[in-house]
C-alpha positions in Angstrom: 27.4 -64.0 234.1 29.2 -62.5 231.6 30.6 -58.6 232.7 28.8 -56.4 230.0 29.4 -52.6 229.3 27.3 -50.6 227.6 27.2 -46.9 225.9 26.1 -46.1 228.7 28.3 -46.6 231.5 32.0 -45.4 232.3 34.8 -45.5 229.9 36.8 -48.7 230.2 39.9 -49.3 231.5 42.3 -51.2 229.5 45.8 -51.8 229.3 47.9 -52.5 226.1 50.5 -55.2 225.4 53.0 -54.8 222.6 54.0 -58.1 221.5 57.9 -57.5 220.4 59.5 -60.7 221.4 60.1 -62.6 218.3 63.5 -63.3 216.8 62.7 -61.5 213.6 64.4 -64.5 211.7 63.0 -64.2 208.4 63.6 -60.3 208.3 67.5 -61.1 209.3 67.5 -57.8 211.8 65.4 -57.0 214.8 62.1 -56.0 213.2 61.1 -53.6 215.9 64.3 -51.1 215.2 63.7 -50.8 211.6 63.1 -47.3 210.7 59.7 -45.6 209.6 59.0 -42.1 209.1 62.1 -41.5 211.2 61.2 -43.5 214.3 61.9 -47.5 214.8 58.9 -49.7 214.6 59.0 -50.5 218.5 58.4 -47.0 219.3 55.7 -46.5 216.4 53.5 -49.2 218.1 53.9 -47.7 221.2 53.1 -44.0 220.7 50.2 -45.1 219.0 49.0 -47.0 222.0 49.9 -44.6 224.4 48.3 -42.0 222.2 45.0 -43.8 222.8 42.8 -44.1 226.0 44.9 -47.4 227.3 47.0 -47.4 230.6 49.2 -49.1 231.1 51.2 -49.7 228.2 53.5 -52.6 228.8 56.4 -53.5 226.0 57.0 -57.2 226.0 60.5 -58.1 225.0 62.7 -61.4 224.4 64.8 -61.8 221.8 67.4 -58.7 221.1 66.1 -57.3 224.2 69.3 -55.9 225.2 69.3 -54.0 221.5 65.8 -53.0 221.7 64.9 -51.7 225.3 67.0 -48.3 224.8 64.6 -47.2 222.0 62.1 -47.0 225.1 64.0 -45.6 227.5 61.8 -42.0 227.4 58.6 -43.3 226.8 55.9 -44.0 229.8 55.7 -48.1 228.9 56.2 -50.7 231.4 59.2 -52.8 229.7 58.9 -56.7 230.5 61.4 -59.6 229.1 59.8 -63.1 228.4 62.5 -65.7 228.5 60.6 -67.9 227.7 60.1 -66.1 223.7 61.2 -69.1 221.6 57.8 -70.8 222.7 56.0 -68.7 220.6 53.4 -65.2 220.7 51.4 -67.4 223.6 54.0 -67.1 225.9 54.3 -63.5 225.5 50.6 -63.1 226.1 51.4 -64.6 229.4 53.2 -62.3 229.8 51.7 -59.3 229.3 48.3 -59.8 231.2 50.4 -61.0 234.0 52.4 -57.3 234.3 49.0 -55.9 233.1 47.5 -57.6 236.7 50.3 -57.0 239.0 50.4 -53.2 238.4 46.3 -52.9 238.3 43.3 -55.1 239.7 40.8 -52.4 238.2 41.6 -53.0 234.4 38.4 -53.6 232.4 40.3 -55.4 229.7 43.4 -55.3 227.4 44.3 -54.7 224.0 46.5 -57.0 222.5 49.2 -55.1 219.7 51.7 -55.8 217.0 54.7 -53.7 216.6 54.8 -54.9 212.8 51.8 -53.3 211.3 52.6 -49.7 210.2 48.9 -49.0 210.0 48.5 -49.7 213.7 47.3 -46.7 215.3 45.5 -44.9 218.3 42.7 -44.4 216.0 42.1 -47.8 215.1 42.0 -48.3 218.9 39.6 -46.2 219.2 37.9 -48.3 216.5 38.1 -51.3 218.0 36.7 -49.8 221.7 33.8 -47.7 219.8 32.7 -51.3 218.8 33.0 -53.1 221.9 30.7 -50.5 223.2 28.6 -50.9 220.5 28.4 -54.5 220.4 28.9 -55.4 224.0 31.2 -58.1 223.0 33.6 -59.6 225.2 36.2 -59.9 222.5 36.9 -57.1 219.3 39.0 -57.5 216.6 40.4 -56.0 213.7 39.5 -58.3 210.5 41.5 -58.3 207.5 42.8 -60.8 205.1 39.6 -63.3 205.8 40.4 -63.5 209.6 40.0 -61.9 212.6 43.8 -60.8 213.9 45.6 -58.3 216.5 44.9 -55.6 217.9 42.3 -57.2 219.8 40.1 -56.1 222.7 39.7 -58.6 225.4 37.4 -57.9 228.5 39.2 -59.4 231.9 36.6 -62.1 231.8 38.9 -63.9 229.0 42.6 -63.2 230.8 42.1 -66.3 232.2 41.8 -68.1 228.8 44.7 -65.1 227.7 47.2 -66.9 230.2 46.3 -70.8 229.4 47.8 -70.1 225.6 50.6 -72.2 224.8 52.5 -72.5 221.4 53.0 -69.9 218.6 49.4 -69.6 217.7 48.7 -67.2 220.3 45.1 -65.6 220.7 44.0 -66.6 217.4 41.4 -69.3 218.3 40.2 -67.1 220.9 39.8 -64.7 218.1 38.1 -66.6 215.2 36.6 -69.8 217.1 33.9 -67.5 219.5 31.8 -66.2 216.7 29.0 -65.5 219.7 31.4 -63.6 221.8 33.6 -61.6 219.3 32.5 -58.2 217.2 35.1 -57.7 214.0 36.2 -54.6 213.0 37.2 -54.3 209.2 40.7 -53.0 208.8 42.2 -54.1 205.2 45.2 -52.0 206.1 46.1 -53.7 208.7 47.2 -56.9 206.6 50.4 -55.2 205.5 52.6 -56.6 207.6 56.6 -56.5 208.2 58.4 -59.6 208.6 61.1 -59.6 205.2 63.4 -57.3 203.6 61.1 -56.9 200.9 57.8 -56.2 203.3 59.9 -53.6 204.0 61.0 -51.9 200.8 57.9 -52.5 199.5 56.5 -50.3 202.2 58.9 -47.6 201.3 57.4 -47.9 197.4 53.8 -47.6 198.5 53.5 -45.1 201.2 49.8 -45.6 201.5 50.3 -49.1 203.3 51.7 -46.9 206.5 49.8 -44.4 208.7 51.4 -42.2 211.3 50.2 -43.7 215.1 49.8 -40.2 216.7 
C-alpha cells in the first residue's frame, strides 16, 4: 500500500538534492559560479532550499568540483562528488538519495532541485509540499513549458525507482509518465533556464525572469 499523508498528520520530512554536476558545455564556464544578484548560482539554489522546511540539503557535484565546492564552504549542505557525472542527471540522482539515506532512515521524501533556474525558491517549495498535502500524491512537480520538470517532490516510496535511473533523462518519465500518482504545480517562471551565454544576459535584460531564493 501506498504511504499516504494527509493535512492532517505531521509535517514531512524531506531532504533536498541540488543537482550541480553537469559540465556546463554549452555555457563555456561552470554554470553554478555565475553571478546573480551578487551570489553564484550554486549558492542561490541552496539558500533557497535551506530557507525552506527540507533537511538535509545535500550539493551534488562532478564536473569542476574542485572550482565549485569553496562557494559552499559556509553553508549547512552535505557536499557529495559523483564520478560518475558524464552519464548523465540519472547518475546524480543516485547519488543524492543515496547520501539522503545514509545520513537519515526517517526522511519522508525528497525534493529534487536545479541550480539553473533563477526562479527557484523556498517559496516555490513550499508550493510544491502545500500540494502534496493537498493532493496526497506520491510525486509533485513544478509544470511549465507543457511538461512536468524539477523541483520535484518524491515520497520514499519512489527512491527505489529514484536510484534505478540510468542515462541523461533523469526523473523525467517518473515525472510525466505517472499521471495517477503525480499532482503538477504550475510555475511558468520556472522555464527560464541558464545553460548559454545569452540565457544569461538575457536574464540580466529582463529582471523579472529571476526571484530572490530567501
Amino acid at each position: 500500500m501506498n504511504q499516504v499523508f494527509h493535512r492532517s498528520d505531521r509535517a514531512l520530512h524531506l531532504g533536498a538534492i541540488i543537482l550541480a554536476a553537469g559540465a556546463s558545455n554549452r555555457m563555456g564556464e561552470p554554470k553554478q559560479l555565475l553571478l546573480l544578484d551578487g551570489r553564484p548560482l550554486i549558492v542561490r539554489a541552496a539558500e533557497a532550499a535551506l530557507a525552506s522546511s527540507a533537511w538535509p540539503v545535500v550539493v551534488v557535484l562532478g564536473a569542476h568540483a574542485e572550482k565549485i565546492r569553496p562557494a559552499l564552504a559556509r553553508l549547512p549542505v552535505l557536499v557529495v562528488e559523483n564520478s560518475a557525472w558524464p552519464e548523465g542527471m540519472a547518475s546524480s540522482i543516485r547519488v543524492g538519495i543515496a547520501t539522503l539515506q545514509q545520513f537519515s532512515r526517517t526522511l519522508d521524501g525528497a525534493l529534487l532541485a536545479l541550480c539553473d533556474q533563477p526562479a527557484f525558491s523556498a517559496d516555490i517549495i513550499d508550493q510544491l509540499i502545500a500540494a502534496q498535502r493537498t493532493t496526497d500524491r506520491s510525486i509533485v512537480a513544478a509544470r511549465y513549458a507543457g511538461r512536468n520538470g524539477a523541483p520535484a517532490l518524491f515520497l520514499k516510496e519512489h527512491f527505489l525507482a529514484l536510484t534505478a535511473l540510468t542515462g541523461e533523462q533523469g526523473a523525467r518519465e517518473l515525472l510525466n509518465d505517472l499521471p495517477d500518482r503525480v499532482a503538477s504545480v504550475e510555475l511558468p517562471a520556472l522555464a527560464h533556464d541558464l545553460d548559454t551565454p545569452a540565457d544569461y544576459a538575457a536574464l540580466h535584460q529582463n529582471p523579472e525572469k529571476r526571484s530572490d531564493p530567501r
